[in-house]
C-alpha positions as a Python dict, from the first residue, in 0.01 Angstrom:
ca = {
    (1, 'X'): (0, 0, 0),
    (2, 'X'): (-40, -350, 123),
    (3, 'X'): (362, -328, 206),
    (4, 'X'): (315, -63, 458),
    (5, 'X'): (-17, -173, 645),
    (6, 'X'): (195, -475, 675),
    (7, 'X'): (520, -286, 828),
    (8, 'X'): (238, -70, 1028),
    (9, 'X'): (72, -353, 1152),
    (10, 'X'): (445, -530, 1260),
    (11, 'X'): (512, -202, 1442),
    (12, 'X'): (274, -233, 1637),
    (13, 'X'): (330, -582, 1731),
    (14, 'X'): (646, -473, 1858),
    (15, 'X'): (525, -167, 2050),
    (16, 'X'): (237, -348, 2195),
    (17, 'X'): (508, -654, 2294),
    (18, 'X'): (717, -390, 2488),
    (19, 'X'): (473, -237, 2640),
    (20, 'X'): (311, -580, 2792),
    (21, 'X'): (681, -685, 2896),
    (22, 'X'): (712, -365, 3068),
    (23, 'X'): (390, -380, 3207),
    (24, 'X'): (466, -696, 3351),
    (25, 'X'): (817, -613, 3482),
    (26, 'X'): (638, -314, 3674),
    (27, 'X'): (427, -567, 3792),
    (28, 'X'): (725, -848, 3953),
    (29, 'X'): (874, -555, 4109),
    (30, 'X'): (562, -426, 4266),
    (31, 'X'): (495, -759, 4392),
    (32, 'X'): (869, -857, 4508),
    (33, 'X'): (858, -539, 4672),
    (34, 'X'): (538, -510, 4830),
    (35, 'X'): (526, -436, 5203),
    (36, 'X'): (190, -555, 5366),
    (37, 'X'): (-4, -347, 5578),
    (38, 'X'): (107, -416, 5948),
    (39, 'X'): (-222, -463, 6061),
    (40, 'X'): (-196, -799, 5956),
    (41, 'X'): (50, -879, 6129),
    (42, 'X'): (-76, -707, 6462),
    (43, 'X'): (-355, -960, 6471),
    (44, 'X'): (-219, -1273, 6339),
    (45, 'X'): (86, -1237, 6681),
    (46, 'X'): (-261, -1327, 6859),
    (47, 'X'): (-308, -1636, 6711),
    (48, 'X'): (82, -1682, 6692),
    (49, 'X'): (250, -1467, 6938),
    (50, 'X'): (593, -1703, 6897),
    (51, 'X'): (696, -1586, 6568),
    (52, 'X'): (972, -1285, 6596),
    (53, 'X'): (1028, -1059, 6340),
    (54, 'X'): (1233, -1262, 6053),
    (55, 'X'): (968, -1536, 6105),
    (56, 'X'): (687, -1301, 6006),
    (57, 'X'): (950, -1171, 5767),
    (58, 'X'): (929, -1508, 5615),
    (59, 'X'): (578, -1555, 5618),
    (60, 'X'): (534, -1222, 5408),
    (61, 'X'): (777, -1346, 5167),
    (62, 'X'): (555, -1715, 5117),
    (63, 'X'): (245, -1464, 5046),
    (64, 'X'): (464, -1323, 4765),
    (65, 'X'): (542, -1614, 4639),
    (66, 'X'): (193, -1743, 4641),
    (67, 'X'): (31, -1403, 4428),
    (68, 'X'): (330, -1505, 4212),
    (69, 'X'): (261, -1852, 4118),
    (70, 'X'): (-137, -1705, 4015),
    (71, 'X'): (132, -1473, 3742),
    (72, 'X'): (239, -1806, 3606),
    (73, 'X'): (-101, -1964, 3669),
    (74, 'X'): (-277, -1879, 3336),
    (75, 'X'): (-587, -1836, 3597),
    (76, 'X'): (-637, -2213, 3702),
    (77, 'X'): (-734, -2276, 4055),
    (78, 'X'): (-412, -2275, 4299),
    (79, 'X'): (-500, -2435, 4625),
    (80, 'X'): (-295, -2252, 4940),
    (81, 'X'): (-76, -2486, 5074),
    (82, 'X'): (-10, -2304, 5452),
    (83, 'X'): (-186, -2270, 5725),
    (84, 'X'): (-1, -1985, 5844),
    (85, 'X'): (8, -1825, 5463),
    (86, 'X'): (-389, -1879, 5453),
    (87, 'X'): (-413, -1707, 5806),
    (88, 'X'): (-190, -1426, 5663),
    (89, 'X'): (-388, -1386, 5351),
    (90, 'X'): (-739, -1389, 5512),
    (91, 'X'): (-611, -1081, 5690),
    (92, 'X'): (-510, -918, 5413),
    (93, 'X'): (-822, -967, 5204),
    (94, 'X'): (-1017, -779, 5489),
    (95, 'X'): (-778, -466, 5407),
    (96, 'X'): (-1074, -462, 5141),
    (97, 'X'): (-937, -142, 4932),
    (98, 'X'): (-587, -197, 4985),
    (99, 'X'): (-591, -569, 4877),
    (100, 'X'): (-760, -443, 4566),
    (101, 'X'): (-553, -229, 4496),
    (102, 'X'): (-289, -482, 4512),
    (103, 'X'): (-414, -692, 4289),
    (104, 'X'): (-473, -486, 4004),
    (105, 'X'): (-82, -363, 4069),
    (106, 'X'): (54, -650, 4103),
    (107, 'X'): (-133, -894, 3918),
    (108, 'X'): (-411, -698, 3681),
    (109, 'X'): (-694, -889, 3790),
    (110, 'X'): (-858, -947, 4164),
    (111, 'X'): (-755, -1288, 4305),
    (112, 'X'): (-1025, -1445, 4472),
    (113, 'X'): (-945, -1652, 4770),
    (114, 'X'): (-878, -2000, 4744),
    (115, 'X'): (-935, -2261, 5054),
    (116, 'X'): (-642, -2417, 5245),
    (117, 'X'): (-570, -2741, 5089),
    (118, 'X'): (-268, -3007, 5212),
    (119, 'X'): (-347, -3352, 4979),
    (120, 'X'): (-117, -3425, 4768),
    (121, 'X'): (-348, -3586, 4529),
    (122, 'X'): (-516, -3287, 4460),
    (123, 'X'): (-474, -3124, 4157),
    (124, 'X'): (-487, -2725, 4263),
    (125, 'X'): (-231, -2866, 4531),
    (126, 'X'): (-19, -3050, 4270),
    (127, 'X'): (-55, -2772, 4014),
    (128, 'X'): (89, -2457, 4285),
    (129, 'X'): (383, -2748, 4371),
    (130, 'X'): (496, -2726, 4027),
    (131, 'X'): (455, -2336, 3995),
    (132, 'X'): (648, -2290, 4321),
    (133, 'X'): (893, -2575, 4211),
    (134, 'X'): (913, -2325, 3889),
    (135, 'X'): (948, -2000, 4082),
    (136, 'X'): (1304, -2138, 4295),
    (137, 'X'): (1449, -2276, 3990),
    (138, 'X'): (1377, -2645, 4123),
    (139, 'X'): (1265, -2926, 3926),
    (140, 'X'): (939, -3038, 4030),
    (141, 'X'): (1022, -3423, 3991),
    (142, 'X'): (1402, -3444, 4084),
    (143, 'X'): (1469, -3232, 4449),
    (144, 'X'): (1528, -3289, 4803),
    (145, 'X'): (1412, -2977, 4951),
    (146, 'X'): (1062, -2810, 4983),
    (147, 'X'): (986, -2487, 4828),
    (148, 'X'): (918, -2207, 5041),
    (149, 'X'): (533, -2209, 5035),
    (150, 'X'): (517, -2585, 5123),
    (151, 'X'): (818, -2567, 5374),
    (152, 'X'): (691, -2298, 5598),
    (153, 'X'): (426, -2422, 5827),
    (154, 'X'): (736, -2681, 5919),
    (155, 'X'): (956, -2454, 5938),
    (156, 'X'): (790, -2233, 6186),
    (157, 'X'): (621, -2519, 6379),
    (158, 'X'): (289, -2400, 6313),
    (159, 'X'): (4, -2536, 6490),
    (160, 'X'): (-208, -2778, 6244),
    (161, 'X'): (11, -2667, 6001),
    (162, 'X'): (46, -2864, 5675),
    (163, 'X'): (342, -3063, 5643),
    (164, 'X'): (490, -3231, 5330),
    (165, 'X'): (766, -3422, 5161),
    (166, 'X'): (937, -3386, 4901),
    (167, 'X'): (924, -3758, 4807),
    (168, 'X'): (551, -3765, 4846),
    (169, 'X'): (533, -3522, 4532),
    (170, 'X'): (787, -3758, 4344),
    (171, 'X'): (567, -4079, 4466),
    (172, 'X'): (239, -3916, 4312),
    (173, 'X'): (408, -3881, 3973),
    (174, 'X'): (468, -4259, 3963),
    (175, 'X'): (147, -4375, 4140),
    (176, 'X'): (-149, -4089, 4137),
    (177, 'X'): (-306, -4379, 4309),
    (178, 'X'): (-116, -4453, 4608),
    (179, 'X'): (144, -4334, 4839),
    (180, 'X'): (503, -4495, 4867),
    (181, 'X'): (794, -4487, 5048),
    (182, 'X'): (616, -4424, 5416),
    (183, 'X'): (566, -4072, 5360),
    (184, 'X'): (339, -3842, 5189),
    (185, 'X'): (165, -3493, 5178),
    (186, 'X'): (-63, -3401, 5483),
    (187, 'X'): (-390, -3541, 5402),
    (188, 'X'): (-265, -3816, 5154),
    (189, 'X'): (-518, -4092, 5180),
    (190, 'X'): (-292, -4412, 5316),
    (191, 'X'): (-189, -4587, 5596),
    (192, 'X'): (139, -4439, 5687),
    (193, 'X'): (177, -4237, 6026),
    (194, 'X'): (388, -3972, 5881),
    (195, 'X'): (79, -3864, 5683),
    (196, 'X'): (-145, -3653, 5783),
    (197, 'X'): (-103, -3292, 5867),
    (198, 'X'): (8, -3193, 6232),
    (199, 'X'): (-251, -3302, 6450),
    (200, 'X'): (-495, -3473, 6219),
    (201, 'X'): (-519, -3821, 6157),
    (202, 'X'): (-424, -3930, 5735),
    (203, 'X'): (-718, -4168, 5716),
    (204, 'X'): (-1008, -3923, 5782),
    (205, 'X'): (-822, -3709, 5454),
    (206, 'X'): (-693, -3380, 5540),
    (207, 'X'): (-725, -3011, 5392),
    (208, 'X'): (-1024, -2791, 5322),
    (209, 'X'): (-1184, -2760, 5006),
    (210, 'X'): (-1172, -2928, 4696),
    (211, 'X'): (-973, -2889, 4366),
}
């Protein structure tokens, strides 16, 4: 008797272990594959009306990559590190049923939104750098290149965007403290004039919101 509750009970491990992987499969391809209502971007070429098509294009694809680092998350706070993403994302939180809708596809639970945050020091900030180091295969202490979420604003030459470097990430592993090396995050607290996002001044600290 005992013998087969036990091989009942390990049966059902199993079966409810394949259904969660395939639930969560379902769920990466939803997201991967999720096209964003076009309103979005209708309003936001207001606000940016330089971007062409495989700019916006990229800027979808950093909003995916963002939902995904809250699937690797375990629910801790993940600061957004874009100003354009942030812009993108307010949008698409006013698409109330469709966004959650989303959510519960994509993710299973409603994602709250976060504020716009560029210091490195932070720990949401330092915690999605990781995730999105995780999410390109990259390893977080030992790269030369940005991920895509933290490259973007740069890369599209967004106005008060948030710019970062990769060494400023490496620097804050070694000194949580201070920043080395002349360069650090937008919004690091130090001296340097590459800090600082575009536009603001490093000194008066960067970046809304707090960790």
């Amino acid at each position: 008797m005992a013998f087969r509750l036990l091989l009942l009970a390990f049966i059902a491990a199993l079966i409810y272990r394949y259904l969660k992987s395939r639930r969560q499969q379902e769920q990466f391809y939803y997201l991967n594959h999720y096209q964003f209502p076009s309103g979005i971007r209708r309003r936001l070429a207001l606000k940016y009306p330089e971007l062409n098509d495989e700019q916006w294009a990229l800027v979808a694809k950093a909003m995916r990559q963002y939902f995904r680092l809250h699937r690797y998350s375990k629910r801790a706070t993940l600061a957004m590190p874009s100003r354009i993403v942030d812009d993108f994302w307010h949008e698409f939180i006013l698409h109330t049923a469709v966004y959650q809708e989303f959510c519960q596809k994509a993710l299973g639970r409603f994602i709250h939104h976060t504020p716009a945050e560029s210091t490195v020091e932070s720990k949401s900030v330092r915690r999605a750098w990781d995730l999105a180091c995780r999410d390109e295969g990259l390893r977080a202490g030992q790269i030369d290149r940005l991920p895509l979420l933290f490259a973007i604003d740069s890369q599209l030459q967004i106005p008060e965007g948030f710019l970062y470097s990769a060494t400023a990430f490496q620097n804050q592993n070694k000194d949580s403290s201070s920043c080395s090396g002349g360069s650090c995050g937008s919004g690091a607290d130090c001296n340097s004039s590459d800090c600082g996002d575009s536009g603001s001044s490093c000194g008066s600290g960067c970046g809304g919101g707090g960790d």
